[in-house]
C-alpha positions as CSV (number, residue, x, y, z in Angstrom):
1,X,19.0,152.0,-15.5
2,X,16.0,150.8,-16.2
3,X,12.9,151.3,-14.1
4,X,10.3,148.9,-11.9
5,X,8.0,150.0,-14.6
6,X,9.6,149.0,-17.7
7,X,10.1,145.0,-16.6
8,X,5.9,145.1,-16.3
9,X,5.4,146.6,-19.8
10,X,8.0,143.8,-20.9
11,X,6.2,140.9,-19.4
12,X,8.4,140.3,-16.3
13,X,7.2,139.2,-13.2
14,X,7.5,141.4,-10.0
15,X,9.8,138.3,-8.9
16,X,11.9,138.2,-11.9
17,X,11.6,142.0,-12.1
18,X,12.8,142.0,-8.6
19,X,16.1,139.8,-9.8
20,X,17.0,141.9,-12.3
21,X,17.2,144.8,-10.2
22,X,19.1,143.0,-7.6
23,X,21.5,141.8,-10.2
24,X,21.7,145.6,-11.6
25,X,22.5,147.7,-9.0
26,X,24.4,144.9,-6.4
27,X,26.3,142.2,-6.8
28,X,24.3,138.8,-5.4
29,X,27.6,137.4,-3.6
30,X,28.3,141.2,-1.7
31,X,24.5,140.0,-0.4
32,X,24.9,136.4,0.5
33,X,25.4,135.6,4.0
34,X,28.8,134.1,3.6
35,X,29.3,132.9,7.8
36,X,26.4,130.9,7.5
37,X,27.1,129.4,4.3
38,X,31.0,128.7,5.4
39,X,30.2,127.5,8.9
40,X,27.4,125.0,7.6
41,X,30.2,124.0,4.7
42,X,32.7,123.6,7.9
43,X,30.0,121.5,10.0
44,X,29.7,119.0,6.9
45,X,33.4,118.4,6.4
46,X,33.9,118.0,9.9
47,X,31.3,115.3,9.8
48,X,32.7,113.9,6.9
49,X,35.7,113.2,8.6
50,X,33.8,112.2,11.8
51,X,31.5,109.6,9.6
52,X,34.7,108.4,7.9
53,X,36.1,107.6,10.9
54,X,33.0,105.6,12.8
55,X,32.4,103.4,10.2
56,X,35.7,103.1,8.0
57,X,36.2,99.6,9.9
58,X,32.6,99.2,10.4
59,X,32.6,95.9,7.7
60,X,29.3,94.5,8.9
61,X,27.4,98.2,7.4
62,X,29.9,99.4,5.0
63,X,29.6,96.9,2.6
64,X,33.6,95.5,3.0
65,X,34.4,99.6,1.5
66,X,36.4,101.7,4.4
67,X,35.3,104.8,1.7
68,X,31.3,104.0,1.6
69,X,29.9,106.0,4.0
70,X,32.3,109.0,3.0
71,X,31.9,108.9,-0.4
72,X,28.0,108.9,0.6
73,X,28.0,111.8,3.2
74,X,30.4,114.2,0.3
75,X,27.6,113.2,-2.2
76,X,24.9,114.1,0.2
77,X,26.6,117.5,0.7
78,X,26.7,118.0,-2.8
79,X,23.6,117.3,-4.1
80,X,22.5,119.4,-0.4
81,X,24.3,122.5,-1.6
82,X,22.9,122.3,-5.1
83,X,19.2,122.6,-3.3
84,X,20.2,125.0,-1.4
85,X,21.6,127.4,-4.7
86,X,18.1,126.3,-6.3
87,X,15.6,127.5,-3.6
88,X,17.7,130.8,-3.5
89,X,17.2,131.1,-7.4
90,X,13.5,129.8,-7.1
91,X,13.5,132.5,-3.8
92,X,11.5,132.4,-0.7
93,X,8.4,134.4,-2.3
94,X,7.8,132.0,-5.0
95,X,8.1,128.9,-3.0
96,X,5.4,130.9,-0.6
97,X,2.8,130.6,-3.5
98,X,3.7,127.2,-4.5
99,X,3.1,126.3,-0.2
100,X,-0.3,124.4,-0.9
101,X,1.5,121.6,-3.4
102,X,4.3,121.2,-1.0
103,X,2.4,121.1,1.6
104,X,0.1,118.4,-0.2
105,X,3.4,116.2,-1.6
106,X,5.1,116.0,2.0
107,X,1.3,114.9,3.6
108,X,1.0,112.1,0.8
109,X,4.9,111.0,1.2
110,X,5.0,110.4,4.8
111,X,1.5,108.7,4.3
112,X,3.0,106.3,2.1
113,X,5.5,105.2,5.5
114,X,2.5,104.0,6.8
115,X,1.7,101.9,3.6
116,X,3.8,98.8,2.9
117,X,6.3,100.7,1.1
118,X,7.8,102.1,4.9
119,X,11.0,100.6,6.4
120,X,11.5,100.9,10.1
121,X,14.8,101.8,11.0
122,X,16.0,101.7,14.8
123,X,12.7,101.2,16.1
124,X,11.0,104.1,13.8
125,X,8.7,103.1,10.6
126,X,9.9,105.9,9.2
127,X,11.5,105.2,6.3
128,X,10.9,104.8,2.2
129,X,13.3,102.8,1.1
130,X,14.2,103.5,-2.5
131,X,16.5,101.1,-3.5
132,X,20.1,101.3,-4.0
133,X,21.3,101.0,-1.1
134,X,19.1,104.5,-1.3
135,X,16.2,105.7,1.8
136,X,14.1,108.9,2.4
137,X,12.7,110.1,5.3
138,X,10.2,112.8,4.5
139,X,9.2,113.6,8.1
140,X,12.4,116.0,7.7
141,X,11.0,117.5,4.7
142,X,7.9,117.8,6.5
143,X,9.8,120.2,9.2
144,X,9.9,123.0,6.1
145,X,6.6,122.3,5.0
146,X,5.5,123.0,8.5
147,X,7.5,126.1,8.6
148,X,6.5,127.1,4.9
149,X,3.0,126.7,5.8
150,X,2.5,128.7,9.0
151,X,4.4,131.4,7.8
152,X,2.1,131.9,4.4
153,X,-0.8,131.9,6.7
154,X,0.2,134.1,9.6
155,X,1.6,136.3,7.3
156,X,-0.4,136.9,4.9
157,X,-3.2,139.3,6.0
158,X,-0.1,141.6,8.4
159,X,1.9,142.0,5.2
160,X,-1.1,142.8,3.3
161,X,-2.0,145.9,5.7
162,X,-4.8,144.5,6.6
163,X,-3.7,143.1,10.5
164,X,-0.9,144.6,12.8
165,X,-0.9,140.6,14.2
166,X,-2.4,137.3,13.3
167,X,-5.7,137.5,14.3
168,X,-7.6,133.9,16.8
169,X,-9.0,132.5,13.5
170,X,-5.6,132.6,11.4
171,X,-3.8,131.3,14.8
172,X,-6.3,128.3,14.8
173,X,-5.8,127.6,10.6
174,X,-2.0,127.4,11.0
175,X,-1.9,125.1,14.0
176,X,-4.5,123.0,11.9
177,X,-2.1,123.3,9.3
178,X,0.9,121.9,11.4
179,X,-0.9,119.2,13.4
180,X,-2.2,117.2,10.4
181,X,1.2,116.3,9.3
182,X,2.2,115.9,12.9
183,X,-0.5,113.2,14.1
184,X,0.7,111.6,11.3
185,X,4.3,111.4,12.4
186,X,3.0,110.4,15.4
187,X,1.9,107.2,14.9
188,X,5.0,105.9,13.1
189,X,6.1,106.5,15.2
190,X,8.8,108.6,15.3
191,X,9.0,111.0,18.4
192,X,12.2,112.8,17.8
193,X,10.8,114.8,15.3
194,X,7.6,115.7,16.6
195,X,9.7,117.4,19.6
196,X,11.5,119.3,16.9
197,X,7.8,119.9,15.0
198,X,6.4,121.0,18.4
199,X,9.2,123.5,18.9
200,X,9.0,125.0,15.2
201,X,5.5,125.6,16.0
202,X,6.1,127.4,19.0
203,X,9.2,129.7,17.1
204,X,6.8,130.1,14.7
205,X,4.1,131.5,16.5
206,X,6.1,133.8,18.9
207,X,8.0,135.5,15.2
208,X,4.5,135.8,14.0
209,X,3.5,138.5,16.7
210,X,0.5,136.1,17.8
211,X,-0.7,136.5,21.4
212,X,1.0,134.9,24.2
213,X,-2.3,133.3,25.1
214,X,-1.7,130.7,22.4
215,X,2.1,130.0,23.2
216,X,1.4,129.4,27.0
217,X,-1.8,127.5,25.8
218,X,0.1,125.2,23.7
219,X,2.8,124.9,26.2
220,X,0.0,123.8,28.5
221,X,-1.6,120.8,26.3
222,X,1.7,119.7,25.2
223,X,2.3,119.1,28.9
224,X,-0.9,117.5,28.4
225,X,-0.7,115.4,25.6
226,X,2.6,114.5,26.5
227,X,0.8,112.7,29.6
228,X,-2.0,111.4,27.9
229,X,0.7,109.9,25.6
230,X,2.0,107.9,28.4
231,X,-0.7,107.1,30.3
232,X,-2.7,105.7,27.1
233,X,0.2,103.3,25.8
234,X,0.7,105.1,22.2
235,X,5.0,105.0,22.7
236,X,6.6,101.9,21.8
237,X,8.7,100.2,24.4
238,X,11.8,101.0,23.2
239,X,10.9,104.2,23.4
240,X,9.7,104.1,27.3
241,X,12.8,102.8,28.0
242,X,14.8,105.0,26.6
243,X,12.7,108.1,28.4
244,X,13.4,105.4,31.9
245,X,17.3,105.3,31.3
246,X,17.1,109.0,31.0
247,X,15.5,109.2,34.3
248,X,17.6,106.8,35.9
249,X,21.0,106.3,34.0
250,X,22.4,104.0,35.8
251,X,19.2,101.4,34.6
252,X,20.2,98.2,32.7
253,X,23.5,99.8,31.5
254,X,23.8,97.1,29.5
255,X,21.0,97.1,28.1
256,X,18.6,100.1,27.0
257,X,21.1,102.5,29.3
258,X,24.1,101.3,27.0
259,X,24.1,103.5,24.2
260,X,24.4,106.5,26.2
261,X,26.7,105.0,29.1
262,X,28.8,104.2,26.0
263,X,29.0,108.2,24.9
264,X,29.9,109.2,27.7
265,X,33.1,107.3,28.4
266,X,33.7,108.4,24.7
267,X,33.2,112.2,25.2
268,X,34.8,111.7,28.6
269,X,38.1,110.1,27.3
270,X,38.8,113.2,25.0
271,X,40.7,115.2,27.4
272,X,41.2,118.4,25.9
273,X,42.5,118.0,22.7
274,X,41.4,114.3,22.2
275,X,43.2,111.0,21.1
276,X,43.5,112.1,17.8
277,X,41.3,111.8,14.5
278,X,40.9,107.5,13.6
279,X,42.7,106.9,17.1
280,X,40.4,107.0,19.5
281,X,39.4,103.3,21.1
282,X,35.9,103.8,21.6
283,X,35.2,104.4,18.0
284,X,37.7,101.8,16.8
285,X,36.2,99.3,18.9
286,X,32.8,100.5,17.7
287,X,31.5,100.4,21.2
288,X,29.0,103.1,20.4
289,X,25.8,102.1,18.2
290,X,24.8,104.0,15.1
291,X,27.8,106.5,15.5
292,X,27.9,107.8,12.1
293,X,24.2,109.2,12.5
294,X,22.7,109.8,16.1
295,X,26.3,110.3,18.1
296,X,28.7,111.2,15.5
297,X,29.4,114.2,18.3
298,X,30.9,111.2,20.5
299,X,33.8,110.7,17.5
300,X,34.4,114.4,17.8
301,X,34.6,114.7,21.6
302,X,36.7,111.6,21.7
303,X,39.4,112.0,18.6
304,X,39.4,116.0,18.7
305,X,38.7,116.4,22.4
306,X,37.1,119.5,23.8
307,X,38.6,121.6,21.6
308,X,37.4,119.9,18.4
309,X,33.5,119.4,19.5
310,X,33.9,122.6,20.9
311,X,34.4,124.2,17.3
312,X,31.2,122.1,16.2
313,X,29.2,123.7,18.9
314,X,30.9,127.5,17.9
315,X,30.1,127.0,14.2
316,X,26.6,126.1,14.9
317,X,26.3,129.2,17.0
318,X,27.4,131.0,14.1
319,X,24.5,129.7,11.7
320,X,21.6,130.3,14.4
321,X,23.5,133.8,15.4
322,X,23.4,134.5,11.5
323,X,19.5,133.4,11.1
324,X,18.8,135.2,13.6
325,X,20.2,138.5,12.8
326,X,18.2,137.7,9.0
327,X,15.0,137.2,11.1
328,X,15.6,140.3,12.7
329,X,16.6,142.2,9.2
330,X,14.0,141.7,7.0
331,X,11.1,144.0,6.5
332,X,9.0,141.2,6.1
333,X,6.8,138.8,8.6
334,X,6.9,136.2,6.2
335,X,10.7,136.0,5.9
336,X,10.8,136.9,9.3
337,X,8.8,133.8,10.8
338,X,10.3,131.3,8.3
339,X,13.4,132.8,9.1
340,X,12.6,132.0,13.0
341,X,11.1,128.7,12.4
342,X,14.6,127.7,11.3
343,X,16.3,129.1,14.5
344,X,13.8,127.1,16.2
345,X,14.2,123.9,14.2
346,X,18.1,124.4,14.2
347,X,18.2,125.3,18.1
348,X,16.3,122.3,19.2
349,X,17.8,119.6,17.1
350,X,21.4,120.5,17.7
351,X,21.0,120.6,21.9
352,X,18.9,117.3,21.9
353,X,21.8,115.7,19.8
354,X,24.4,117.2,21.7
355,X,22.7,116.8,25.3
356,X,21.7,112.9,24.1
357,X,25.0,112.3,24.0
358,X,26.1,113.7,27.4
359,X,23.1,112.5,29.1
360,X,21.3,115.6,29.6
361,X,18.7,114.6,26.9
362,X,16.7,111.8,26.4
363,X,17.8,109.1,23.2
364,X,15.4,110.7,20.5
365,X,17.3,109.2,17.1
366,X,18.3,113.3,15.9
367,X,20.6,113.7,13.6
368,X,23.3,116.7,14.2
369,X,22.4,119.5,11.4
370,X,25.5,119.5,8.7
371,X,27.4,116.8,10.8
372,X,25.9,113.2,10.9
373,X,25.2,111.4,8.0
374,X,22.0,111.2,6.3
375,X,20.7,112.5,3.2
376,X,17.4,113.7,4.2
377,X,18.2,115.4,7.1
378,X,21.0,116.8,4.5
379,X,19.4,117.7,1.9
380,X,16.5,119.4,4.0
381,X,18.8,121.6,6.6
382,X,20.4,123.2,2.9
383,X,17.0,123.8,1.9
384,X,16.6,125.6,5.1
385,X,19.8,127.7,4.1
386,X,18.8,128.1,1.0
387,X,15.6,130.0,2.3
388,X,17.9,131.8,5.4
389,X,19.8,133.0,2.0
390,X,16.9,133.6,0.1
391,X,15.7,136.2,2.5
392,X,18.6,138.2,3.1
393,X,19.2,138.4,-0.6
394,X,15.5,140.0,-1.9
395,X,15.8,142.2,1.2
396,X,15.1,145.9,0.1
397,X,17.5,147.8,-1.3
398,X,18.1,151.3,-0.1
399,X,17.6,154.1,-2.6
């Protein structure tokens, strides 16, 4: 075979050189981490199903076609799973170079929500809409960038040899990093996925090795900010009320407590084994708002009871028990924190969903990873995958 040395004289690249090795002496799908890849393919035709189902007699949003949303959420999947072959073909160590003019195109997109060109959707100005029928939300782009970012930073000078840990300094240049983009998110404003920033943040810097000093710290002006928040007016009503019917579920349950009073009897009618998929009356009397996106779990615990939500909750145990063992794997602290940020991201957003829906979580707007529909969040969680893949393939190989 031919050696490390030879791709250099030829003009390869260590990461092409690297490639070619891989494809010499294994085979790239012995390498892949197939549960991951099947349970997130699982989670997406579950929801496919689940979306058809909420909105197939839903005539005021689906344009008078029962198909619309479905034929959308497949696409979505699609054009998901191509991005998610690309970023393990571009690899995890390019993308880490290339973290500066993705960190500068998600910063200018969700700058251009606050510009005339944002929609608000639900509440949240949030949105670009593209036309089409056609809308992006970058903040969920933003979640990798975030990730991307840190990572590159905290990284950099313990791969290098130089550090055992991140030192004070490169702790205070990657929470710099992530706040900018955060602020900005802020004041769309669109509190959902700040919580799911904030945790990424805090994943992040507990992968990276960084002292507990910071973690605890941050844990500590979150509390903070969270009050100051409050106290200073910056949430929008809607928002306050939700966070009030949370407290108190049994306020105006026809009114701000509705949506999740709603859930519940859905959930709760399930029974074990549910009414069965397109038969259940909650969802055919489309008594729950935005079901297809924030509570498609409600279509699942309804039409395939406990034992059908159940399987969504196993399978996305599978993907975080997966990215986990990855994080753990890898020689690297790169692919080790951007492997952990994804836990973290992945964690978070699937027990808010899930726990918004049974009341154990305030309404935040979350979409389920793999299950609801949207493109954005979509196309970004296969991103994610496609980096969780990325890293287990350029592992090193053993002599």
């Amino acid at each position: 075979m031919t050696g490390a040395n030879s791709f250099q004289v030829s003009g390869y690249g260590p990461e092409r050189a690297g490639w070619t090795r891989l494809l010499a002496r294994d085979s790239l799908a012995r390498r892949l981490d197939w549960p991951i890849l099947f349970s997130a393919l699982a989670l997406s035709m579950i929801g496919s199903l689940l979306v058809f189902s909420a909105t197939r007699n839903r005539t005021e949003i689906n344009q008078g076609d029962p198909y619309y949303f479905l034929i959308r959420h497949i696409m979505n999947t699609g054009i998901g799973f191509a991005l998610m072959i690309g970023t393990v073909w571009v690899g995890h160590r390019t993308l880490r170079t290339a973290v500066p003019l993705l960190y500068g195109a998600s910063v200018f997109l969700i700058l251009l929500v606050l510009t005339p060109l944002g929609s608000t959707v639900n509440g949240a100005h949030s949105w670009i809409v593209l036309g089409g029928g056609f809308s992006l939300q970058p903040s969920e782009f933003v979640k990798i960038t975030i990730i991307l970012g840190m990572a590159m930073l905290l990284a950099a000078r313990v791969d290098a040899g130089d550090k055992p840990y991140p030192d004070h300094r490169t702790v205070l240049q990657a929470l710099g990093l992530a706040a900018v983009p955060m602020l900005i998110v802020m004041l769309m404003p669109d509190l959902g996925s700040v919580m799911v920033m904030v945790i990424i943040v805090l994943g992040v810097l507990l992968a990276s090795g960084a002292s507990n000093r910071w973690v605890f710290g941050l844990l500590g002006a979150g509390t903070l900010g969270a009050v100051a928040v409050w106290q200073l007016g910056i949430l929008d009503e809607y928002q306050i009320a939700r966070f009030a019917a949370f407290a108190n579920p049994s306020l105006d349950p026809a009114g701000v407590g509705y949506n999740t009073n709603q859930a519940r009897i859905a959930i709760g009618s399930g029974g074990l084994t549910g009414a069965g998929l397109f038969h259940g009356s909650q969802t055919t009397g489309q008594f729950v708002p935005e079901q297809q996106t924030d509570f498609v779990f409600t279509v699942a615990g309804e039409e395939l009871g406990f034992v059908g939500a159940g399987l969504i909750i196993v399978l996305l145990g599978i993907v975080l028990w997966r990215a986990c063992r990855i994080a753990r794997e890898t020689t690297e602290l790169y692919g080790t924190i951007v492997a952990a940020g994804i836990v973290a991201w992945f964690a978070f957003q699937s027990f808010e969903n899930i726990g918004m829906t049974l009341g154990i979580m305030p309404v935040t707007g979350l979409p389920l990873p793999f299950v609801s529909y949207g493109g954005s969040s979509m196309f970004a969680v296969w991103v994610a995958v496609g980096l969780l893949q990325s890293i287990r393939v350029q592992r090193p190989m053993s002599a």
